[in-house]
C-alpha positions in Angstrom: -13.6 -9.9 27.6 -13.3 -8.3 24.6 -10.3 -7.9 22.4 -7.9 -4.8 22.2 -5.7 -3.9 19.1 -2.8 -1.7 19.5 -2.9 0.4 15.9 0.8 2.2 15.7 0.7 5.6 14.8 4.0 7.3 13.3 6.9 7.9 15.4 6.9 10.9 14.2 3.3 11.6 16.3 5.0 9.9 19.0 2.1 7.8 20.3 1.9 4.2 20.8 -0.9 3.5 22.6 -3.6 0.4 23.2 -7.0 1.6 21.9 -10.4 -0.3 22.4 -12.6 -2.1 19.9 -13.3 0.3 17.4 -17.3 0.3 16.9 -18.8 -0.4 13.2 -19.3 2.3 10.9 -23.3 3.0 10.7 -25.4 3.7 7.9 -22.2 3.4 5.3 -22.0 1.5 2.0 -18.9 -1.6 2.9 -15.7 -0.9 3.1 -14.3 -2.1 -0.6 -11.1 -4.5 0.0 -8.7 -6.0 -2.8 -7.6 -9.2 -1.7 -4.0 -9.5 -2.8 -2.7 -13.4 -2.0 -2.0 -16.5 -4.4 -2.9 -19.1 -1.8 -6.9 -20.6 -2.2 -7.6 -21.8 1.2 -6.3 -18.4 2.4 -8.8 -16.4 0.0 -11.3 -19.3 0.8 -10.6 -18.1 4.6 -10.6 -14.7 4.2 -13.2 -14.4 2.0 -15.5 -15.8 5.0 -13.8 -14.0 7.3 -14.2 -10.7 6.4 -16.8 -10.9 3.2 -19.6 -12.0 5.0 -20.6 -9.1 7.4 -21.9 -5.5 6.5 -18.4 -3.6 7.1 -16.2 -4.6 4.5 -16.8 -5.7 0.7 -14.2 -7.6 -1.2 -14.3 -6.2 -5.0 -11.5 -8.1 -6.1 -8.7 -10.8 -5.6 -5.5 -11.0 -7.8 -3.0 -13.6 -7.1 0.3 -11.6 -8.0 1.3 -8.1 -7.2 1.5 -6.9 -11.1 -2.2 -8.0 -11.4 -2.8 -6.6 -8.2 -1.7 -3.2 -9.6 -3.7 -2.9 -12.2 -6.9 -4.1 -10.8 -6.3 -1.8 -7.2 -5.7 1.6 -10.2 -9.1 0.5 -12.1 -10.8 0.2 -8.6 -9.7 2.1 -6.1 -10.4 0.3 -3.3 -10.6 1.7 0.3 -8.5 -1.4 1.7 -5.5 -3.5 0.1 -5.4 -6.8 2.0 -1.7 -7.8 0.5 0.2 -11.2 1.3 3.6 -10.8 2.4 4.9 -14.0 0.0 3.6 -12.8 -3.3 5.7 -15.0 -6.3 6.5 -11.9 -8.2 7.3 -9.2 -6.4 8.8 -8.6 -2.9 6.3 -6.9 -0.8 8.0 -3.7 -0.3 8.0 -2.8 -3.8 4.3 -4.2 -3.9 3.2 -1.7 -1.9 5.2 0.9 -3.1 3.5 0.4 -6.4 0.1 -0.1 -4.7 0.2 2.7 -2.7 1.2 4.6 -5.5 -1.6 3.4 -8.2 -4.2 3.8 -5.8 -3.6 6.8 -2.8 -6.7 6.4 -1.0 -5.9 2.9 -0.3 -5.0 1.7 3.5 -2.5 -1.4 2.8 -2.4 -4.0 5.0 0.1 -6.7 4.7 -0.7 -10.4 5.9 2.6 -12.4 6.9 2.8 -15.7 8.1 5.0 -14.1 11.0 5.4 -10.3 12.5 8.7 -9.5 11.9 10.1 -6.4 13.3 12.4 -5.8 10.3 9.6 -6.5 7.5 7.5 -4.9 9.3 9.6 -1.7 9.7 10.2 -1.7 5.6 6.5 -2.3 4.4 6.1 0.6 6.8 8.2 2.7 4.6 7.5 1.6 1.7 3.5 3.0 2.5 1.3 0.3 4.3 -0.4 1.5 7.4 -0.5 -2.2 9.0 1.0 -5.6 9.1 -0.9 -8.4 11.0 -0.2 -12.5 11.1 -2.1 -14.8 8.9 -3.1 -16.9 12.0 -4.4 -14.3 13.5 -8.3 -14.7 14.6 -11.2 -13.5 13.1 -11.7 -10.8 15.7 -8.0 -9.7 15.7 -8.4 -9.0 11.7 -11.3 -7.1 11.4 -9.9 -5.0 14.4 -6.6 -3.9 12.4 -9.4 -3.1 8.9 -11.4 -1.1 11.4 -7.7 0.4 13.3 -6.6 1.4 9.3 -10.1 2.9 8.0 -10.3 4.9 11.3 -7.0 6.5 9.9 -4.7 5.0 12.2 -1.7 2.2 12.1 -1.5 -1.3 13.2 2.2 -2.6 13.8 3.5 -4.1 16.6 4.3 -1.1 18.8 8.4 -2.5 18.7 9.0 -2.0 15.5 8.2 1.9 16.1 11.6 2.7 16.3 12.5 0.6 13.0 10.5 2.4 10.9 12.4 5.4 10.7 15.7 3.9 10.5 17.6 3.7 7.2 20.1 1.3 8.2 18.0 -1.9 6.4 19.0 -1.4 2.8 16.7 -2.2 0.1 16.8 -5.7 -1.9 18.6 -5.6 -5.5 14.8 -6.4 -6.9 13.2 -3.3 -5.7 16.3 -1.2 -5.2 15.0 1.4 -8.3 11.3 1.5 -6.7 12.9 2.2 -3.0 15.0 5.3 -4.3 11.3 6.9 -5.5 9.4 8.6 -3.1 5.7 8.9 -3.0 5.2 12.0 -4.8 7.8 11.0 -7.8 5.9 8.1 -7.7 2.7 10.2 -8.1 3.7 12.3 -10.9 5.4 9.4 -12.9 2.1 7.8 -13.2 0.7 11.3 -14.2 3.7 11.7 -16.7 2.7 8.1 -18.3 -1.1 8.8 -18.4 0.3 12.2 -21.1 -0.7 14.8 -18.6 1.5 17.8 -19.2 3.2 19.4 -16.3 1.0 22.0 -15.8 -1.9 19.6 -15.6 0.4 17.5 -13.3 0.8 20.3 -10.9 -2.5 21.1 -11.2 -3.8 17.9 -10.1 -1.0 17.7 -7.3 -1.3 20.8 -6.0 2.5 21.9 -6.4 3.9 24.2 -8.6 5.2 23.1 -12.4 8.7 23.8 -11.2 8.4 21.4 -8.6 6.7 19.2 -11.1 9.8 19.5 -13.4 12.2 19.4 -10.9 10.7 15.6 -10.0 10.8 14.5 -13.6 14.4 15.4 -13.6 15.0 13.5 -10.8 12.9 10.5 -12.3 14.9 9.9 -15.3 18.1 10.5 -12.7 17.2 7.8 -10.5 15.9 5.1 -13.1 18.6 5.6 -15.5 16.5 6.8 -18.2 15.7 9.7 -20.5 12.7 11.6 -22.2 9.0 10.6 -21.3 8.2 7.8 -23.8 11.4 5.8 -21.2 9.2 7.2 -18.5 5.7 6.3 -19.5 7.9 2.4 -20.4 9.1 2.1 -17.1 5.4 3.0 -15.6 3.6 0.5 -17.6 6.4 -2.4 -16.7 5.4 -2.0 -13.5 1.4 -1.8 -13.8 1.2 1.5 -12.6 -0.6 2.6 -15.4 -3.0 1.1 -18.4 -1.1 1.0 -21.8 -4.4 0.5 -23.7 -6.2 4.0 -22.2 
């Protein structure tokens, strides 16, 4: 018998529902996958896992989340395959920050167990699935063909959980939590020296709106001008001090 995932779509869609095995994309280039995890016999494992069939390519494997940052902005990869245990970073912020230096990117977050709470906060934070490291080969390339189909992969009871606001954010990545996507967006656009016209522009908002999130930038970090900005960007990898 073959194997079902259930992906979890947002609450706000409303539908939880079991879905059968998703069938291969066909005469596509690999789906491109940055392997985030600092353990070798993992990557080893993964590696042969999902590297050695025609759906999915790994470009790249980083062994901390600030690494990870960096490399996912220089190369955009389709799929973030992101350990839950990373030694520098908790993984909410991680994939805040990832989500943030690359857009396109599905995140999916690799925990030694499925915890309804973590689960619920990667959720938030901007991964679009959250599967256990144990889990069989088949299991694993169903949630990567779940999250490139467009869909989520949680366990269907942490639904509820991920729209609550009742699970306050660690000290460590309290400053990242407070941002939301699009500040996040035009904070890396303000420390690449795009001007706010070029920012909304390339957002498709208005410069009002675009000045009205820089305002509340420098409110929420504590900081003030652009060059504090564009510091605060490049601590955190989202963006290249040397381009």
């Amino acid at each position: 018998m073959r194997q079902r995932v259930a992906p979890f779509r947002t609450s706000q869609q409303r539908v939880l529902r079991d879905v059968p095995w998703i069938v291969p994309r066909n005469n596509e280039k690999p789906a491109s996958i940055l392997l985030v995890d600092d353990h070798p016999v993992v990557v080893a494992g993964l590696q042969a896992f999902i590297g050695s069939g025609p759906e999915f390519s790994i470009v790249g494997v980083e062994r901390n989340a600030s690494n990870a940052i960096r490399r996912a902005r220089d190369l955009q990869p389709e799929l973030i395959l992101l350990d839950a245990t990373l030694p520098d970073m908790l993984v909410a912020e991680a994939t805040r920050l990832l989500a943030a230096a690359c857009p396109r990117a599905r995140i999916l977050v690799l925990a030694a167990d499925t915890d309804q709470r973590e689960q619920a906060r990667v959720a938030r934070a901007g991964a679009a699935g959250y599967v256990a490291k144990d889990a069989q080969r088949d299991a694993l390339v169903g949630a990567l063909r779940v999250l490139m189909r467009g869909d989520q992969h949680f366990n269907p009871s942490a639904a509820a959980a991920a729209d609550c606001d009742d699970a306050p954010p660690s000290s460590s990545d309290r400053e990242t939590s407070s941002l939301s996507r699009r500040e996040l967006e035009v904070l890396v656009r303000i420390a690449e020296g795009s001007t706010n016209k070029q920012i909304a522009d390339r957002l498709g908002i208005s410069v009002r709106t675009v000045e009205t999130h820089r305002e509340n930038l420098m409110r929420k970090l504590g900081v003030q001008g652009t060059a504090a900005l564009t510091k605060w960007a490049v601590s955190r990898g989202l963006v290249d001090p040397r381009k």
